[in-house]
Structures are given as C-alpha cells and as structure tokens.
SEDRENPA-206032 format. One record per atom (N, C-alpha, C, CB): residue in three letters; atom name; x, y, z. Coordinates in Angstrom, 1 decimal. Glycine has a CB too. Example, Ala and Ser with C-alpha at 12.3 -4.5 7.8 and 13.67 -1.06 7.14 Angstrom:
2
['ALA', 'N', [13.2, -5.7, 7.8]] ['ALA', 'CA', [12.3, -4.5, 7.8]] ['ALA', 'C', [13.2, -3.3, 7.8]] ['ALA', 'CB', [11.3, -4.5, 9.0]] ['SER', 'N', [12.8, -2.2, 7.1]] ['SER', 'CA', [13.7, -1.1, 7.1]] ['SER', 'C', [12.9, 0.0, 7.9]] ['SER', 'CB', [14.1, -0.6, 5.7]] 
This chain:
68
['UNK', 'N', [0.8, -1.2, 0.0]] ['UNK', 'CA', [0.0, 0.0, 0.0]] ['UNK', 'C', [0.9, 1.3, 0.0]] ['UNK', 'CB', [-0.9, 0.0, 1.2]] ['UNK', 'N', [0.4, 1.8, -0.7]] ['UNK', 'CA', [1.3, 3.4, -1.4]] ['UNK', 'C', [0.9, 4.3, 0.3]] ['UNK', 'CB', [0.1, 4.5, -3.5]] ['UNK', 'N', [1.6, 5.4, 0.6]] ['UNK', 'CA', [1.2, 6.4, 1.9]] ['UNK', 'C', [1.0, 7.6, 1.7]] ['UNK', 'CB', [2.0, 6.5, 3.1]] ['UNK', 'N', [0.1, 8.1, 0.7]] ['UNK', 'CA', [-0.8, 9.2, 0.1]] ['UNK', 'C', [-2.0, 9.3, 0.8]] ['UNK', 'CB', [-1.3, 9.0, -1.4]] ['UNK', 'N', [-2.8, 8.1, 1.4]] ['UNK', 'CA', [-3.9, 8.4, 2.2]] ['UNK', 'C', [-4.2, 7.9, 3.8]] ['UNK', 'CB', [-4.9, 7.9, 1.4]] ['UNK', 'N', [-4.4, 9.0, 4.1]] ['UNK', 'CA', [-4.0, 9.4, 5.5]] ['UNK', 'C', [-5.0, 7.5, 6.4]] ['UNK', 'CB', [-4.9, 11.5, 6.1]] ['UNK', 'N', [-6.4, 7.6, 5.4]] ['UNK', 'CA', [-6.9, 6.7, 6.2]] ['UNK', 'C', [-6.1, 4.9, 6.1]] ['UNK', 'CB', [-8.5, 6.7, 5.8]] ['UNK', 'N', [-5.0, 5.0, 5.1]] ['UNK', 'CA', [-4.7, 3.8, 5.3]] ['UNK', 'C', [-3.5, 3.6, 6.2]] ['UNK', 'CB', [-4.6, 3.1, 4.2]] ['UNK', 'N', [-3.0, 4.6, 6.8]] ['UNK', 'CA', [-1.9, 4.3, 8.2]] ['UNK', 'C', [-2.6, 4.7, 9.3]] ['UNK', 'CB', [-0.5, 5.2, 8.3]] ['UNK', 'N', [-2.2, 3.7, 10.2]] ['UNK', 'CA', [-2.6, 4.0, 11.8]] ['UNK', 'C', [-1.5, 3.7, 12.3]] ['UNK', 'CB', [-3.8, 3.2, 12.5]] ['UNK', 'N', [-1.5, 4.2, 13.9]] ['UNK', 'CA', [-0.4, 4.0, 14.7]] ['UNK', 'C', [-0.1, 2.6, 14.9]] ['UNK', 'CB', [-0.5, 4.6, 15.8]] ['UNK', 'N', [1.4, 2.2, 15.5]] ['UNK', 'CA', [2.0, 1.1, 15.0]] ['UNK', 'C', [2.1, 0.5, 13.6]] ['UNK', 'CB', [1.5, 0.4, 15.5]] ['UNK', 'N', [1.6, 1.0, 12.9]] ['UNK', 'CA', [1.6, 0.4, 11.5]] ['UNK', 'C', [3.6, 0.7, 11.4]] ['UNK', 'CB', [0.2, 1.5, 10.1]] ['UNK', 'N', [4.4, -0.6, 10.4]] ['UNK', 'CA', [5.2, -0.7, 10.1]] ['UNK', 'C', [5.5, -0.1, 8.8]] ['UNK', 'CB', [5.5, -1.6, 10.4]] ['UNK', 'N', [6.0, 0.9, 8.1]] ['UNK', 'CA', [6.3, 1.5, 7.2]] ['UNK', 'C', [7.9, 2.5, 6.8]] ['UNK', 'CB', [5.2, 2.1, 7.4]] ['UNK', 'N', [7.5, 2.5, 5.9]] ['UNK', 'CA', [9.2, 3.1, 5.2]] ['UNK', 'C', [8.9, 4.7, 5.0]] ['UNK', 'CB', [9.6, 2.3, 3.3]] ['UNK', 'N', [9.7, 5.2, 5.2]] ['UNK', 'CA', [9.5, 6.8, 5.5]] ['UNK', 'C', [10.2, 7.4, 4.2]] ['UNK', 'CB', [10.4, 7.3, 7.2]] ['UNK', 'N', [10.7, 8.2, 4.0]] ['UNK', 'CA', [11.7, 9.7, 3.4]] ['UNK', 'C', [11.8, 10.6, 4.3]] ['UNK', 'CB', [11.2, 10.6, 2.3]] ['UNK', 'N', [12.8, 10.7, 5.0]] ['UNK', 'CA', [13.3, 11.7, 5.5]] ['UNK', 'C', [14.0, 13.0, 4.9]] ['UNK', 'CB', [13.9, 11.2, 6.0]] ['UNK', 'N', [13.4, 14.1, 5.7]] ['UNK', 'CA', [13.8, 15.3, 5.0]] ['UNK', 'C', [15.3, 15.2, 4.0]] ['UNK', 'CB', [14.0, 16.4, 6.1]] ['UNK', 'N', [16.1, 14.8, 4.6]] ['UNK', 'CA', [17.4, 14.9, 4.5]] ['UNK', 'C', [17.6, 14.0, 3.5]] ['UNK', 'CB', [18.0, 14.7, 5.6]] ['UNK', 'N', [17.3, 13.1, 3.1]] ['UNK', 'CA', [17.1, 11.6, 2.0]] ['UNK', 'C', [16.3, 12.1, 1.1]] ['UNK', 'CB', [16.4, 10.1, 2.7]] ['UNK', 'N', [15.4, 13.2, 0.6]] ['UNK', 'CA', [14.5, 13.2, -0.1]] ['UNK', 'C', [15.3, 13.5, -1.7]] ['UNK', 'CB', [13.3, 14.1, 0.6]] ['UNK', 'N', [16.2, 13.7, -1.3]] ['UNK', 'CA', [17.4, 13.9, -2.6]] ['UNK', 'C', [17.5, 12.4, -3.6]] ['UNK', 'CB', [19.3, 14.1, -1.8]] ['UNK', 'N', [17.6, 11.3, -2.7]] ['UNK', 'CA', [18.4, 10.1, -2.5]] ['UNK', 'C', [17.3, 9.1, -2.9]] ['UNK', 'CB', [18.9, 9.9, -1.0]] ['UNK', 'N', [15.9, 9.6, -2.0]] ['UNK', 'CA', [14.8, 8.4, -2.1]] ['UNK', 'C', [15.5, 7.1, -1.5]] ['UNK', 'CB', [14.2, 8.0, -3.8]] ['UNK', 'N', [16.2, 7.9, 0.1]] ['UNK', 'CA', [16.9, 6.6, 0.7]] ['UNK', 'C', [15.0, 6.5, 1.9]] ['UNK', 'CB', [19.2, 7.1, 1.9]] ['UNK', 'N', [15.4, 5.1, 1.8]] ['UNK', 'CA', [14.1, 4.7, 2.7]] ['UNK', 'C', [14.8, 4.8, 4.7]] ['UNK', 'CB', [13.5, 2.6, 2.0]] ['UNK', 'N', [13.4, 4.8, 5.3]] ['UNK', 'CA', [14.0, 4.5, 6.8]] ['UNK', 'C', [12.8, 3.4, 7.0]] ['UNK', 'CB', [14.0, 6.1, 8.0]] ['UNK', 'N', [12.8, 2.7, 7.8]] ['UNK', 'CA', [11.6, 1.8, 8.5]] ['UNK', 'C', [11.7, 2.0, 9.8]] ['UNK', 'CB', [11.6, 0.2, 8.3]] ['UNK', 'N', [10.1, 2.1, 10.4]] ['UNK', 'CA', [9.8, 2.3, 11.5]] ['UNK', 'C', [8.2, 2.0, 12.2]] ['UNK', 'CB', [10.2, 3.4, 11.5]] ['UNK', 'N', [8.7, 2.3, 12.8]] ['UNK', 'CA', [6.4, 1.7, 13.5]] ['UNK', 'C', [6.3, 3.6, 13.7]] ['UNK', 'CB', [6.0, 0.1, 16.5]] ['UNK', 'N', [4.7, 3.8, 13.0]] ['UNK', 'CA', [4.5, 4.7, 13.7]] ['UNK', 'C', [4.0, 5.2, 15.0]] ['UNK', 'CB', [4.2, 4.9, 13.2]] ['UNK', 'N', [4.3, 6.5, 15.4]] ['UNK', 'CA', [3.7, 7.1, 16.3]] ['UNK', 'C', [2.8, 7.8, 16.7]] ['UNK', 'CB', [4.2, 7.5, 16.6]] ['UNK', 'N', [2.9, 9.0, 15.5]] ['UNK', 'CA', [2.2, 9.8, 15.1]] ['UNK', 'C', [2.0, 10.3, 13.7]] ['UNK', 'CB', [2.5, 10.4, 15.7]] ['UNK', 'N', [0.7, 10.7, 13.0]] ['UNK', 'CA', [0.4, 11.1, 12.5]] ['UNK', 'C', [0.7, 12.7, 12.1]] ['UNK', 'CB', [-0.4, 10.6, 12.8]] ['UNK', 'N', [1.3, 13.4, 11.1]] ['UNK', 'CA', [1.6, 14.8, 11.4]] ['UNK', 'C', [0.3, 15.7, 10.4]] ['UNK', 'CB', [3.5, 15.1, 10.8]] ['UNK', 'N', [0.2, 14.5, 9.2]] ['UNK', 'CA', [-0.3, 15.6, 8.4]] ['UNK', 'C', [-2.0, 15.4, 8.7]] ['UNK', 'CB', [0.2, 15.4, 6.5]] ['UNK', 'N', [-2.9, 16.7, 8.4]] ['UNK', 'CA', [-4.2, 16.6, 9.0]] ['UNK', 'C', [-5.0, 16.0, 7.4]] ['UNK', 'CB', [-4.8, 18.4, 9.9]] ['UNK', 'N', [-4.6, 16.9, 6.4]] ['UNK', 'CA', [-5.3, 16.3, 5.3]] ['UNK', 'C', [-5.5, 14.6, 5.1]] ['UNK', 'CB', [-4.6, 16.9, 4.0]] ['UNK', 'N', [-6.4, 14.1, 4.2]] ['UNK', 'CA', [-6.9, 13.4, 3.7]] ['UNK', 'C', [-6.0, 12.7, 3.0]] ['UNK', 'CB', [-7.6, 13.8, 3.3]] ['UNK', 'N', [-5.5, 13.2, 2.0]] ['UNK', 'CA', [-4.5, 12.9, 1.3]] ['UNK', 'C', [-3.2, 14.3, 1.0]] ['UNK', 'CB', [-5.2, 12.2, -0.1]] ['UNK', 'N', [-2.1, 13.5, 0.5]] ['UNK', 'CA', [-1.1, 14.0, 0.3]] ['UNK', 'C', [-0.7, 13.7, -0.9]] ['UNK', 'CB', [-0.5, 13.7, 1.1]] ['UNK', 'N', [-0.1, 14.5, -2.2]] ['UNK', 'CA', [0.8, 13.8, -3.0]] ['UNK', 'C', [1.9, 13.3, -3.1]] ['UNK', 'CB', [0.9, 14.0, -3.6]] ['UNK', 'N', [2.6, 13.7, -1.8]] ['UNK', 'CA', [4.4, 13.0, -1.6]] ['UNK', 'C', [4.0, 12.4, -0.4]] ['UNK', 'CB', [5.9, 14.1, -1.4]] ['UNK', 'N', [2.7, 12.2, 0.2]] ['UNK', 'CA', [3.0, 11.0, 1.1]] ['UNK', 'C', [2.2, 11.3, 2.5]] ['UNK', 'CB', [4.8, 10.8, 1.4]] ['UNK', 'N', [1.8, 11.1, 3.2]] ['UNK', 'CA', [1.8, 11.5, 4.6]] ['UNK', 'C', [2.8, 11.9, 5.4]] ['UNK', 'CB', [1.4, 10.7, 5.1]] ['UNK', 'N', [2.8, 12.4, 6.5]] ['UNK', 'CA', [4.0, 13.3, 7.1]] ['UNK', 'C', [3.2, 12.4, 8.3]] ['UNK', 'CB', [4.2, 15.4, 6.9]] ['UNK', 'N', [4.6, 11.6, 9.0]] ['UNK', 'CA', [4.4, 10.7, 10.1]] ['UNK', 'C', [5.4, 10.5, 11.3]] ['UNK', 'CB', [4.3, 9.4, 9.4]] ['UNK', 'N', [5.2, 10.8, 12.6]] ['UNK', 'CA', [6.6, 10.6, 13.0]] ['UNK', 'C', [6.9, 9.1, 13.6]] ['UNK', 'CB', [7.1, 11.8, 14.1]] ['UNK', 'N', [8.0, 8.6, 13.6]] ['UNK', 'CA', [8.6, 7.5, 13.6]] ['UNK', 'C', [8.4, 7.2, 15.4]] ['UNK', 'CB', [10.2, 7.8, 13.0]] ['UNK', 'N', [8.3, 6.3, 16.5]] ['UNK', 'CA', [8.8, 5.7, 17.5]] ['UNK', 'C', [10.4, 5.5, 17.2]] ['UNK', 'CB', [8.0, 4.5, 17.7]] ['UNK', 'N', [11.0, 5.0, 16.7]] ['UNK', 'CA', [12.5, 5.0, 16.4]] ['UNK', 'C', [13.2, 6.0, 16.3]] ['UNK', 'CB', [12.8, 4.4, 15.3]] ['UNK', 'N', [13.5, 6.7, 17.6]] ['UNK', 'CA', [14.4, 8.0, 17.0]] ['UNK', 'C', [13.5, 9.6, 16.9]] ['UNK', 'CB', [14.8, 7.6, 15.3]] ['UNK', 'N', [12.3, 9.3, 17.2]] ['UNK', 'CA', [11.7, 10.5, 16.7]] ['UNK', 'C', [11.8, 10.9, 15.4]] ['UNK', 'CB', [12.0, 11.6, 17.3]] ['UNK', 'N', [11.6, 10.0, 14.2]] ['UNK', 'CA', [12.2, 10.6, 13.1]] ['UNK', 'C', [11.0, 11.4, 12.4]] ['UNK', 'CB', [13.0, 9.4, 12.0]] ['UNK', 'N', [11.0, 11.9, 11.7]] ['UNK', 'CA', [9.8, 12.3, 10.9]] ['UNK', 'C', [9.7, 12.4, 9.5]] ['UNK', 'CB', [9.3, 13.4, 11.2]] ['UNK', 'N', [9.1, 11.9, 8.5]] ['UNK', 'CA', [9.0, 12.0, 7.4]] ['UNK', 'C', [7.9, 11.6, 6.3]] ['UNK', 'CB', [9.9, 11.6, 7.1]] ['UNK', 'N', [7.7, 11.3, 4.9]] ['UNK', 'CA', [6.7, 11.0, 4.4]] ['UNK', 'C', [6.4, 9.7, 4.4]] ['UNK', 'CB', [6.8, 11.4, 3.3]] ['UNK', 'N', [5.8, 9.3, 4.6]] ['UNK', 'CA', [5.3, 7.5, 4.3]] ['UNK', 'C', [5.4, 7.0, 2.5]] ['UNK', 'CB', [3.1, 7.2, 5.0]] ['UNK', 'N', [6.3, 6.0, 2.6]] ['UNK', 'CA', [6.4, 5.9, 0.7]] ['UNK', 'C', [5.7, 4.8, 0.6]] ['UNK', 'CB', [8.0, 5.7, -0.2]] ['UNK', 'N', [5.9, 3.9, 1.8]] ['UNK', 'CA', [5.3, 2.0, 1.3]] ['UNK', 'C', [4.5, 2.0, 2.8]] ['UNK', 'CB', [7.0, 0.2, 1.1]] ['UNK', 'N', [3.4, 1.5, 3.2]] ['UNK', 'CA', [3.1, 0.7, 4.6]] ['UNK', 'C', [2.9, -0.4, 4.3]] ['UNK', 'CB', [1.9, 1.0, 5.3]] ['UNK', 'N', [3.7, -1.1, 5.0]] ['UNK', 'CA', [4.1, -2.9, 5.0]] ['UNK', 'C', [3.7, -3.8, 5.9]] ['UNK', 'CB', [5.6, -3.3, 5.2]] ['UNK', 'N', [3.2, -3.2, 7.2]] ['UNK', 'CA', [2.6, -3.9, 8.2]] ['UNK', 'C', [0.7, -3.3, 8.8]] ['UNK', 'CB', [3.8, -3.8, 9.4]] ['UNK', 'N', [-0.2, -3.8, 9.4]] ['UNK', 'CA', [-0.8, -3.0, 9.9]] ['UNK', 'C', [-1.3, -3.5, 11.3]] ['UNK', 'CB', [-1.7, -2.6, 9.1]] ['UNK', 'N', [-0.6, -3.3, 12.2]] ['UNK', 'CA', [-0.8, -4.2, 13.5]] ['UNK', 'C', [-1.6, -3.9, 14.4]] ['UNK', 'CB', [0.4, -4.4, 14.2]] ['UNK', 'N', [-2.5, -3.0, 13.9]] ['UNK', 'CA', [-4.2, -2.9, 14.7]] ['UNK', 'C', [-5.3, -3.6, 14.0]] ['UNK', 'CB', [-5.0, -1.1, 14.8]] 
C-alpha cells in the first residue's frame, strides 16, 4: 500500500518513511508509527508521520505492516 492516504496508516503500523534529508536520495527509513503529522486526507508525496525509532519524521512511501 502506497502512503498518500492518511486513512490507510494507523499507529503502529510498520512503514518506510523519506526523510527530509534523504529526499534527494529516495533513501528509505523503517519504522512503527507514532504519530500522524499531516491533518489532510491525502497527500501527494506522502503522509508526514513521525517515527517511534528516533523521533524521526517523514513522508510514508510504502506501509508494509498494519498491526491494529
């Protein structure tokens, strides 16, 4: 599942991020989420999510798990 729409991540969900800093690179990060940043519905680069690992924060590119 692509992470453009806000309703298909929920917390804990396992997913691959872009980080600000990577968005050059399209280097991936994985993490469970925590939080949710962005309020819209959808996004076209992704949802804005922050990480449990690190506090990281970035766009959601893939969700791979959904553990609720």
């Amino acid at each position: 599942m692509d992470g453009k729409s806000r309703v298909n991540i929920k917390i804990d969900s396992l997913v691959d991020i872009v980080l600000k800093k990577d968005q050059r690179t399209s280097k991936l990060t994985r993490g469970h989420v925590k939080r949710i940043l962005t309020n819209s519905a959808q996004h076209p680069h992704g949802i804005k999510v922050m990480l449990k690992e690190g506090d990281q924060v970035g766009r959601v590119q893939k969700i791979l798990t959904d553990d609720k």
